[in-house]
C-alpha positions in Angstrom: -87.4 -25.8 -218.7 -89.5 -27.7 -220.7 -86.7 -30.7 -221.8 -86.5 -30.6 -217.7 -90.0 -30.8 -217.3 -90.7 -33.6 -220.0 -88.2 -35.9 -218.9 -88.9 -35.5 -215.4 -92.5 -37.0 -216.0 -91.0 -40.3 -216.8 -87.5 -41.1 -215.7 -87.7 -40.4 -212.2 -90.8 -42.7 -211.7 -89.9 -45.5 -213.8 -86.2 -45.3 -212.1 -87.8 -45.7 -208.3 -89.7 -48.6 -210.1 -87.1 -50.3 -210.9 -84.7 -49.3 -207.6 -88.0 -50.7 -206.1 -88.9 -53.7 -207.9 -92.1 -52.2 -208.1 -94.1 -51.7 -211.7 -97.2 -50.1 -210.4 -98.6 -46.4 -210.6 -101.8 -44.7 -209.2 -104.9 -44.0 -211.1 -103.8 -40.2 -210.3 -100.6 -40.8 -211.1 -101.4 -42.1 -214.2 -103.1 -39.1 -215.3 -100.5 -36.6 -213.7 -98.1 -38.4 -216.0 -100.6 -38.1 -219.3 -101.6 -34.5 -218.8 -98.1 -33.3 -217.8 -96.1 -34.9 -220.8 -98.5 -33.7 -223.6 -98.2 -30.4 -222.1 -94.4 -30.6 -222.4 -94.0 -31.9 -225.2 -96.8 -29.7 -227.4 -95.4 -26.7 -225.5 -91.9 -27.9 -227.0 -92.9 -29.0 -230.5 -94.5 -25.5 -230.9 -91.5 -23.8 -229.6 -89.2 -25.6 -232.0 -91.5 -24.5 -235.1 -91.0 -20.9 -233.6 -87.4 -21.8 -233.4 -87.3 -22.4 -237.0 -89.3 -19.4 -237.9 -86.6 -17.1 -236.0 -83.7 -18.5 -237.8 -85.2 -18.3 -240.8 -85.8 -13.8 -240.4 -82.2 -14.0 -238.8 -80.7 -15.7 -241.8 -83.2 -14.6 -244.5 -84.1 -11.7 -243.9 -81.7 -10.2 -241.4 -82.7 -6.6 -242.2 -85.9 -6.9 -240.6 -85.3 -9.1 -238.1 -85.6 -6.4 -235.5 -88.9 -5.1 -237.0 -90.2 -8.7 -237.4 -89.4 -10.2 -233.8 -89.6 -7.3 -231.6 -90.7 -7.9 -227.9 -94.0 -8.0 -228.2 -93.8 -10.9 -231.3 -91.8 -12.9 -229.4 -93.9 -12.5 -225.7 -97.0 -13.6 -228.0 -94.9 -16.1 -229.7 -93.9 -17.9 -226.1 -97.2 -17.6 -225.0 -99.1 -19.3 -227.9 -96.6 -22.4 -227.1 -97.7 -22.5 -223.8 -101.1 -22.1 -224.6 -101.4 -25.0 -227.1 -99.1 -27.3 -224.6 -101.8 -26.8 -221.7 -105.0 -27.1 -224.0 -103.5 -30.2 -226.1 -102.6 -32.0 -222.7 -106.2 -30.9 -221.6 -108.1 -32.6 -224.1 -106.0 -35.6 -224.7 -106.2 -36.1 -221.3 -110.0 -35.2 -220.6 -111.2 -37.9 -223.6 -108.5 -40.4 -222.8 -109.8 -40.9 -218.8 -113.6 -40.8 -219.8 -113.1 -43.7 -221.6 -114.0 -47.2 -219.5 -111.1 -49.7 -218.8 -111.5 -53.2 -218.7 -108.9 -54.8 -220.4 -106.5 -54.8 -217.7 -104.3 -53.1 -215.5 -101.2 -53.8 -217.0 -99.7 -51.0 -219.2 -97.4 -52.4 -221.2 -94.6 -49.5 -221.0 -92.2 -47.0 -218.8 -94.4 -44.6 -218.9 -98.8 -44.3 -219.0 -98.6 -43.8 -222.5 -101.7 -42.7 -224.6 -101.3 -46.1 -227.2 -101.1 -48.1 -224.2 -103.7 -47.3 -222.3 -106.4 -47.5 -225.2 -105.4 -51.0 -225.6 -107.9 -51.8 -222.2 -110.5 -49.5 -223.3 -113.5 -51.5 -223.7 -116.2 -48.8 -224.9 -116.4 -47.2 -228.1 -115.2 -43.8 -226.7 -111.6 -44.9 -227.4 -112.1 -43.7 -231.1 -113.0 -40.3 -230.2 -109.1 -40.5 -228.8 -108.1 -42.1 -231.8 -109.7 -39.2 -234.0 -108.3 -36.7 -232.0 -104.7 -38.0 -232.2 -105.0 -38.7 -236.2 -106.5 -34.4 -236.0 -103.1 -33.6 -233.4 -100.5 -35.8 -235.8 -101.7 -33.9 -239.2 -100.7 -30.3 -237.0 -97.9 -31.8 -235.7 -97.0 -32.1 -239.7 -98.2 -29.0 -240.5 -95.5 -27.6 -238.3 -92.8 -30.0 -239.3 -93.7 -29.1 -243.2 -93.4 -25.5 -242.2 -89.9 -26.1 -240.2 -88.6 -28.0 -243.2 -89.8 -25.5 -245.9 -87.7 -22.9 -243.4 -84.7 -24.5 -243.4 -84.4 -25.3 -246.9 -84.6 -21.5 -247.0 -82.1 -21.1 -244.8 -80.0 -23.9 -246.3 -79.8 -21.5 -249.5 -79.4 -18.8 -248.1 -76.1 -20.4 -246.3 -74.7 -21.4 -249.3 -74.9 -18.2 -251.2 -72.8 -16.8 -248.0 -69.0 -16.4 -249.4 -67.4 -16.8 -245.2 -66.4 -20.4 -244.6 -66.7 -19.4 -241.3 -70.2 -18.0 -240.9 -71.7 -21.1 -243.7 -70.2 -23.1 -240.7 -71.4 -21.2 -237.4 -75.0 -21.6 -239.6 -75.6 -24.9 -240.2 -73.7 -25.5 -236.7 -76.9 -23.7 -235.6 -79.1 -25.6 -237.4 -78.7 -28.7 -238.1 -78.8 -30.0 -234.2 -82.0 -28.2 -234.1 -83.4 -30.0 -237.3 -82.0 -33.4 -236.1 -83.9 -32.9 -232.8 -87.3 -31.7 -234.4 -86.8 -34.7 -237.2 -86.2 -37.3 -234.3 -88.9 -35.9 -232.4 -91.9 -36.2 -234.8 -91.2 -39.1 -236.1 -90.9 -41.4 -234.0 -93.7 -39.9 -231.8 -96.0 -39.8 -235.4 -94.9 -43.7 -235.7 -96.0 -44.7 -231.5 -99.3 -42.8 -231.5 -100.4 -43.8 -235.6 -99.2 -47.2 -235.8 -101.8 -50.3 -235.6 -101.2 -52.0 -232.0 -101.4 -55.3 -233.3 -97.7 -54.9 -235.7 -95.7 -53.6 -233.4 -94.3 -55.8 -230.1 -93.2 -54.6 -226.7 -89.6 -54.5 -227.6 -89.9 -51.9 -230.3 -92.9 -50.3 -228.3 -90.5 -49.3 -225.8 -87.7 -48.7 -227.8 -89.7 -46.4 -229.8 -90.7 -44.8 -226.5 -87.1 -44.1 -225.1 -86.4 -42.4 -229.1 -89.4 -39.4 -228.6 -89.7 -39.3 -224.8 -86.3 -39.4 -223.5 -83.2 -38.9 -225.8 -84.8 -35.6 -227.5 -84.7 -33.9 -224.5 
């Protein structure tokens, strides 16, 4: 649901655009497209750390696993994810559309993307945005030192397993999941940190199609 729901922000839109020859999105759009893909894809991020954290009782501790993610772990589990998608999407949205545009109304991308639009912001509010992504991309590592630390975990515990066949159906498991989460998080840590003056449209929007489209 929420791979659905994140690339169905973006594609569909920017697809009629171009059917349309047409590069032009309402104000409400604009913030539709904002709130709705943070909410996806900090709903997703979390999920995937949770991911990692149930592999790592299945693998690690398989004994417990029943004990450890019973129904009522894994029903507060899903809702946390939720949770943090629709307040992270709140506030990144709130500050971002207080802020006062004058630089244009030209967003230089497929998609209203946060970088983007502070490029027109022409009041000093824009750093509050800028704080407050620099404060969302150290949790976003946080999480991604805490899926790492997991999977080396698991990664041991594979190799001390004497089946060919279950060290295989293991990392089969985990290594698309890892790739994913890996692809993810960086390339969204390198669009949303880098300065906007070293970086040019090209790789701006190739950067764009790596986190927002082919993950999901």
């Amino acid at each position: 649901i929420l791979d659905l729901g994140s690339i169905s922000v973006t594609i569909p839109k920017s697809m009629a655009s171009s059917l349309t020859n047409t590069r032009s999105i309402s104000y409400s759009g604009c913030v539709a497209q904002v709130f709705l893909f943070f909410f996806f894809a900090s709903a997703d991020f979390a999920l995937l750390t949770i991911m990692a954290y149930d592999r790592y009782v299945a693998i690690c501790q398989p004994l417990h696993y029943e004990t450890v993610m019973n129904r009522t772990a894994c029903v507060q589990m899903a809702a946390s994810a939720w949770i943090t998608g629709i307040l992270s999407s709140a506030l990144h949205t709130g500050i971002t559309f207080e802020i006062s545009f004058c630089g244009g109304n030209v967003v230089d991308q497929f998609f209203c993307e946060i970088p983007q639009l502070l490029n027109l912001a022409c009041s000093d509010l824009y750093l509050i945005e800028v704080g407050f992504l620099i404060f969302s991309s150290f949790l976003g590592l946080s999480c991604f030192l805490f899926i790492i630390v997991s999977y080396v975990q698991i990664f041991k515990a594979v190799l001390r397993i004497s089946s060919k066949q279950g060290e295989h159906k293991a990392f089969s498991t985990c290594l698309p999941h890892l790739t994913v989460v890996s692809l993810f998080f960086s390339t969204a840590a390198f669009a949303y940190l880098k300065p906007t003056s070293s970086s040019t449209p090209r790789l701006n929007l190739i950067v764009a199609v790596l986190y927002s489209v082919l993950p999901p």
